[in-house]
C-alpha positions as CSV (number, residue, x, y, z in Angstrom):
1,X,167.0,79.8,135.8
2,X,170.4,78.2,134.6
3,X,171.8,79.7,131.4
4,X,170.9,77.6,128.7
5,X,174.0,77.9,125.8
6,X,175.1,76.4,122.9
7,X,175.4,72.3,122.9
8,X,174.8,71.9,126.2
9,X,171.2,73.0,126.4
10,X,169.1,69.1,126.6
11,X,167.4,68.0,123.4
12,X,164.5,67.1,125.5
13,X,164.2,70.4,127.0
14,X,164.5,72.2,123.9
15,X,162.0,69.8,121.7
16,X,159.4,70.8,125.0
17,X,160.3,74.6,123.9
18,X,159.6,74.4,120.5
19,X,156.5,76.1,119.3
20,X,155.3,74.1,116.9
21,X,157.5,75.5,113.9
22,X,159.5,72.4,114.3
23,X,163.5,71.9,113.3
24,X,163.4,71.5,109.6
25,X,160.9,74.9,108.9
26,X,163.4,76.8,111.2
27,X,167.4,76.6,110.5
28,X,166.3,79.2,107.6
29,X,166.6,82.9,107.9
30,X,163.4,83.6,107.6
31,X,160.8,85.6,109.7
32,X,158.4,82.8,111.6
33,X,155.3,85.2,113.0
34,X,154.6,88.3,110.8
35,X,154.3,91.5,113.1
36,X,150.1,91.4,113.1
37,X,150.5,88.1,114.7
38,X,149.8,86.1,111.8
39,X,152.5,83.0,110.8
40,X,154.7,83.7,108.1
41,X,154.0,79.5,106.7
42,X,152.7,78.8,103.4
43,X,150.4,75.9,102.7
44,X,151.0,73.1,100.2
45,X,150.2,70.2,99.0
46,X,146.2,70.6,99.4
47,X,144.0,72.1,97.2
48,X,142.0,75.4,97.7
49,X,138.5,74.0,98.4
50,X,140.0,71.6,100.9
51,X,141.1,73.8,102.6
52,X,138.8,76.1,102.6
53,X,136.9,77.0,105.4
54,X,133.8,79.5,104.2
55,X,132.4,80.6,107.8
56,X,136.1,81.1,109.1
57,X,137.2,82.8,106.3
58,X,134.3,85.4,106.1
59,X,134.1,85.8,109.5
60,X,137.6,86.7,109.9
61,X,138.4,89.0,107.5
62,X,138.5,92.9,106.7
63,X,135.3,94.7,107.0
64,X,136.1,96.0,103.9
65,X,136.7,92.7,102.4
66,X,133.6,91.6,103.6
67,X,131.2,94.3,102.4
68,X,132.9,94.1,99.0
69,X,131.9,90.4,99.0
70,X,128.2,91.0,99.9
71,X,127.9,93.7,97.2
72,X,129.0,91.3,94.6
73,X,127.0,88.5,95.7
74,X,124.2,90.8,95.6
75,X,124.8,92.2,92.2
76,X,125.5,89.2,91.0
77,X,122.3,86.9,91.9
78,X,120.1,90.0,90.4
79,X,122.1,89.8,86.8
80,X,121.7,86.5,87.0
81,X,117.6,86.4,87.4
82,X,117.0,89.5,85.7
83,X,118.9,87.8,82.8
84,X,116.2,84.8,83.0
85,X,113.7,87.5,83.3
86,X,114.8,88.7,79.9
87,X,115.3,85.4,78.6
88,X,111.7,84.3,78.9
89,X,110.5,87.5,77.5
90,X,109.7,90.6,79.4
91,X,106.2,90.3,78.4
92,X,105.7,88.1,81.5
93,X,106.5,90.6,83.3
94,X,103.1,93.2,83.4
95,X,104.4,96.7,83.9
96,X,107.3,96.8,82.0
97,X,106.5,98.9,78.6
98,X,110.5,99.5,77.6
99,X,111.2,99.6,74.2
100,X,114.8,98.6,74.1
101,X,116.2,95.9,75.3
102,X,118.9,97.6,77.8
103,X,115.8,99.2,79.1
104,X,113.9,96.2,79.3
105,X,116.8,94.5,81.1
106,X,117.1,97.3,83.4
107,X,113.5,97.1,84.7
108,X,113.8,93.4,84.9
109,X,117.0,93.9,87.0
110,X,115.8,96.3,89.3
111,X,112.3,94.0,89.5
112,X,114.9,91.1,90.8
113,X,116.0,93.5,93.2
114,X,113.0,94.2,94.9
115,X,111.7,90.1,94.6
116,X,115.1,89.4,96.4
117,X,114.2,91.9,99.0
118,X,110.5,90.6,99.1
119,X,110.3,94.5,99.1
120,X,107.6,94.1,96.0
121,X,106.4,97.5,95.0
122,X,103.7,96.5,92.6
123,X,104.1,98.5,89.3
124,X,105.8,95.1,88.0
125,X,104.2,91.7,88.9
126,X,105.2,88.3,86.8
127,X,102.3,86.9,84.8
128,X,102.5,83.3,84.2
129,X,103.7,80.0,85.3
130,X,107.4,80.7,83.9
131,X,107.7,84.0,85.4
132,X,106.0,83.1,89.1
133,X,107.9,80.1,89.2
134,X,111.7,82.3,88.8
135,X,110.1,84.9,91.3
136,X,109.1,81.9,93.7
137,X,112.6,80.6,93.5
138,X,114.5,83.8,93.8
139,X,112.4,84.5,96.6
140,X,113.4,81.6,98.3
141,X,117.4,82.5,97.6
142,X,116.6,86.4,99.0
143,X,115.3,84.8,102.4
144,X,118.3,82.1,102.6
145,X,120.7,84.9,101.6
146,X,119.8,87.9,104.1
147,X,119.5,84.9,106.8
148,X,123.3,83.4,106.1
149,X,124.6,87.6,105.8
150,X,122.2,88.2,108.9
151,X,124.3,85.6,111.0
152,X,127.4,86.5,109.8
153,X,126.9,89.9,110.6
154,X,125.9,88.9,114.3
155,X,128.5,86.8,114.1
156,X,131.4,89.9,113.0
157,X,130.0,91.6,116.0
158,X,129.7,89.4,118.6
159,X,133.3,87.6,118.3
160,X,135.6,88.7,121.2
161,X,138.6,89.8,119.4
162,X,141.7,91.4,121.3
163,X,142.6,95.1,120.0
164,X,146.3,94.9,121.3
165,X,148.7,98.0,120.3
166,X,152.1,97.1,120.3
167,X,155.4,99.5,120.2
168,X,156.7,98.9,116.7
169,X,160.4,97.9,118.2
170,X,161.8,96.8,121.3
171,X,164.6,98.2,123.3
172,X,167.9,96.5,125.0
173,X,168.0,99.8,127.7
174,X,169.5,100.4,131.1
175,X,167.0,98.3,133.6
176,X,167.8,98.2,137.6
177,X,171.8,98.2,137.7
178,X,171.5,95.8,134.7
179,X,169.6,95.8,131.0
180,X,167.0,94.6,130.2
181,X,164.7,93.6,126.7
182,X,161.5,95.7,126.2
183,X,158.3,96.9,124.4
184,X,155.3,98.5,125.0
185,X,151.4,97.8,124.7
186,X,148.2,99.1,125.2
187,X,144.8,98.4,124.7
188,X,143.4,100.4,122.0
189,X,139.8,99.7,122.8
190,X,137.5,101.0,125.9
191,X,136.6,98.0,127.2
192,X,138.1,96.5,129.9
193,X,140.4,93.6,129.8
194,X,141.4,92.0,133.0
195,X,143.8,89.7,134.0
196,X,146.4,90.5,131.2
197,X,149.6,87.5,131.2
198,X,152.5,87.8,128.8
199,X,154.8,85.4,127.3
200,X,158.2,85.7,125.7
201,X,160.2,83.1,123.6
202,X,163.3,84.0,121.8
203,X,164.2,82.0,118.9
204,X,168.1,81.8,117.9
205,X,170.3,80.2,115.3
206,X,173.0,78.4,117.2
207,X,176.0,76.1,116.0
208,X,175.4,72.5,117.4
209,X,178.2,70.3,115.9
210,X,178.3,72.2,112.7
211,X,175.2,72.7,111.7
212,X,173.2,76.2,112.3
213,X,170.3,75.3,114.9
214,X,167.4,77.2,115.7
215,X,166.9,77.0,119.7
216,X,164.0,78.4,121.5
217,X,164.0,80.3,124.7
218,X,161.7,81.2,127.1
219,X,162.4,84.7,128.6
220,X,161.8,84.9,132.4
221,X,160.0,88.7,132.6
222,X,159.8,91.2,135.4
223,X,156.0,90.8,135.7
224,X,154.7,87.9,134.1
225,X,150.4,89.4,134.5
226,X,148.7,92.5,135.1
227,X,145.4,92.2,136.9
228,X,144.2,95.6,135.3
229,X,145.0,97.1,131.5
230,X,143.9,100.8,131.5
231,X,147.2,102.2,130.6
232,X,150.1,101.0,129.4
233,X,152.3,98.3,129.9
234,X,156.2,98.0,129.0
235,X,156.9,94.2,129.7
236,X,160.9,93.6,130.6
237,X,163.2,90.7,131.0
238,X,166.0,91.4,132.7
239,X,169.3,90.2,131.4
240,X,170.7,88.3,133.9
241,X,173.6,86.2,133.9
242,X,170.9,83.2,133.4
243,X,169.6,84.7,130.1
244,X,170.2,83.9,127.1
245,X,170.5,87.2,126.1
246,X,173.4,87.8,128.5
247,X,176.3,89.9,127.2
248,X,174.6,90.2,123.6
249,X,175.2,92.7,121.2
250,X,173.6,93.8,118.0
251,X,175.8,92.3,115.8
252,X,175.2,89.0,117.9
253,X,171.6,89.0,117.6
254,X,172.0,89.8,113.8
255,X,174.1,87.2,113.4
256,X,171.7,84.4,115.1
257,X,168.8,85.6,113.6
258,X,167.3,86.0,116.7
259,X,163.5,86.1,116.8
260,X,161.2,87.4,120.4
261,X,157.6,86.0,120.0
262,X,154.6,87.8,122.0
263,X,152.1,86.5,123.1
264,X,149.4,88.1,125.4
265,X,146.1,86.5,126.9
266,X,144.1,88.4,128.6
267,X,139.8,87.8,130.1
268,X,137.5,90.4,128.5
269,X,134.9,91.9,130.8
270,X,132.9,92.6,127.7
271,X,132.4,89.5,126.5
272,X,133.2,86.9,129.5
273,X,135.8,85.4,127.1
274,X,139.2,84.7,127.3
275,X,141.0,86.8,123.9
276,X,144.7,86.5,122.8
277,X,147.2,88.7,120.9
278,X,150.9,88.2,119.4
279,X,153.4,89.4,117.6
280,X,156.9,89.0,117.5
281,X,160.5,91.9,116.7
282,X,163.1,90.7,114.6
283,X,166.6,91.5,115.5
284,X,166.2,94.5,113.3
285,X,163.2,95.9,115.3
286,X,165.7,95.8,118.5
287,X,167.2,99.0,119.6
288,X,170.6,99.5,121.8
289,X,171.3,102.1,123.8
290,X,167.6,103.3,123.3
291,X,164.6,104.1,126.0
292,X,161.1,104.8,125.3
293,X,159.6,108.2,126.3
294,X,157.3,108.9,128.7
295,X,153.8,108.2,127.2
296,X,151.7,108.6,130.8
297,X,151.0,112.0,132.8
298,X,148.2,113.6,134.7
299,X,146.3,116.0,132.3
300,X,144.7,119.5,133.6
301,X,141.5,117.2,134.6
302,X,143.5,115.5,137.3
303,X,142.9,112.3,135.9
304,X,146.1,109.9,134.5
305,X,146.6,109.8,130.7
306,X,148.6,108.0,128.0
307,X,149.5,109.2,124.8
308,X,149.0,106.5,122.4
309,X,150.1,108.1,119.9
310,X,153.8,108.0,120.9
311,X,153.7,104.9,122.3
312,X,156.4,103.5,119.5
313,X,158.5,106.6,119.9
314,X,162.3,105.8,121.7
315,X,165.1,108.6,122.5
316,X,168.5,107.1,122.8
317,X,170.4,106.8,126.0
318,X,172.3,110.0,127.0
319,X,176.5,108.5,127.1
320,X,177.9,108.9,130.4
């Protein structure tokens, strides 16, 4: 791997290297992937149902978002008929003998409830055209509802989706009569992943004729794939005299802004898909003349074991 440095590194090479931030979005000091793998870009220039994207967006995030959404939409579609319940007069409604209105509303609302669940108890049953013909519709909207939350449900569940635990900095330590650049991950679920290949670009401001540059580098690591993830895995590059990391210090990589990007693909046994993981350490998330502690032993069953829990802790280097 020859050293790649400064002016001298081919504007060819380096356009094939670049990972799609491009030159202009990158001579800032900014941060270009945020640490839970999403990019750090904003979008203008489109508007908001353009780019909106409904079934990607529920299906993507929280669980808490997501529940808070069907609530809502639940409430709200109730109001919303109950209030034409009330509108046309409760009297349509046969059951109902509330005297005022909140009370009449209330029955009407939980009446919309159970027509939207086609869950129909019977004390309350519309009478009339008017009335049957809300309950007909509302029934209809219950049925398309629970199927489009049904699906995305199955959906939530059944998308492969990588639970990769990263070490929340990375280390410059002592690595086989050299140093090398580090980190740590696990897998923080039970099933298996198989297969696991990891790939390390460093982004650095350089000065090319003046003007601050930001190149990109692809880190050659020790092990490139695991075939098995049970434990975990600290993934090195050595600093060779061919990295671009050679001889760097923390004031260097502070001063170019430097930038490691992670990214880890790995075949899920689960699910017979292929899933994916990144994140990326700032030159701020980089310790010197720091090692990680040991996170794997054998407990009292005889089995091996890691400690998730410390897998972000470091202890610095003893000086010689």
């Amino acid at each position: 791997m020859a050293k790649l440095t400064g002016s001298f590194v081919d504007d060819r090479e380096q356009r094939d290297r670049d990972l799609g931030f491009g030159g202009k979005a990158t001579e800032a000091r900014v941060r270009l992937l945020n640490r839970d793998g999403s990019f750090n870009v904003e979008r203008r220039g489109i508007s908001f149902f353009r780019s909106l994207n409904l079934y990607h967006t529920l299906l993507t995030m929280s669980w808490m978002k997501f529940n808070a959404i069907i609530i809502l939409l639940y409430l709200i579609v109730n109001l919303f008929f109950a209030f034409l319940y009330v509108l046309i007069g409760v009297e349509h409604l046969a059951g109902i003998d509330a005297r005022t209105w909140m009370a009449k509303f209330s029955d009407a609302f939980f009446f919309s409830t159970q027509t939207f669940t086609t869950v129909g108890y019977g004390r309350i049953n519309p009478v009339g055209f008017s009335a049957n013909a809300i309950s007909a519709v509302e029934s209809l909207t219950g049925l398309l509802a629970f199927a489009l939350a049904t699906g995305m449900l199955y959906g939530r569940f059944s998308r492969p989706v990588a639970k990769i635990l990263f070490s929340k900095v990375g280390v410059i330590a002592p690595y086989q009569n050299i140093t090398g650049f580090m980190f740590r991950t696990a897998n923080q679920r039970i099933n298996q992943l198989i297969e696991v290949q990891a790939e390390v670009n460093l982004a650095m401001l350089e000065n090319v004729d003046g003007k601050m540059i930001r190149r990109f580098y692809e880190l050659e690591l020790e092990r490139q794939k695991v075939n098995f993830f049970h434990l975990s895995w600290t993934i090195v590059h050595p600093i060779t005299e061919a990295s671009p990391l050679f001889g760097v210090t923390e004031e260097g990589l502070r001063a170019s802004d430097a930038e490691f990007f992670v990214l880890l693909k790995a075949f899920d046994d689960t699910f017979s898909q292929t899933v994916h993981s990144r994140t990326s350490y700032k030159h701020d998330e980089v310790k010197f003349n720091s090692s990680f502690t040991k996170i794997i032993y054998i407990a009292e069953s005889g089995k091996a074991a890691v400690d998730l829990s410390r897998i972000h802790d470091v202890e610095p280097i003893p000086k010689m």
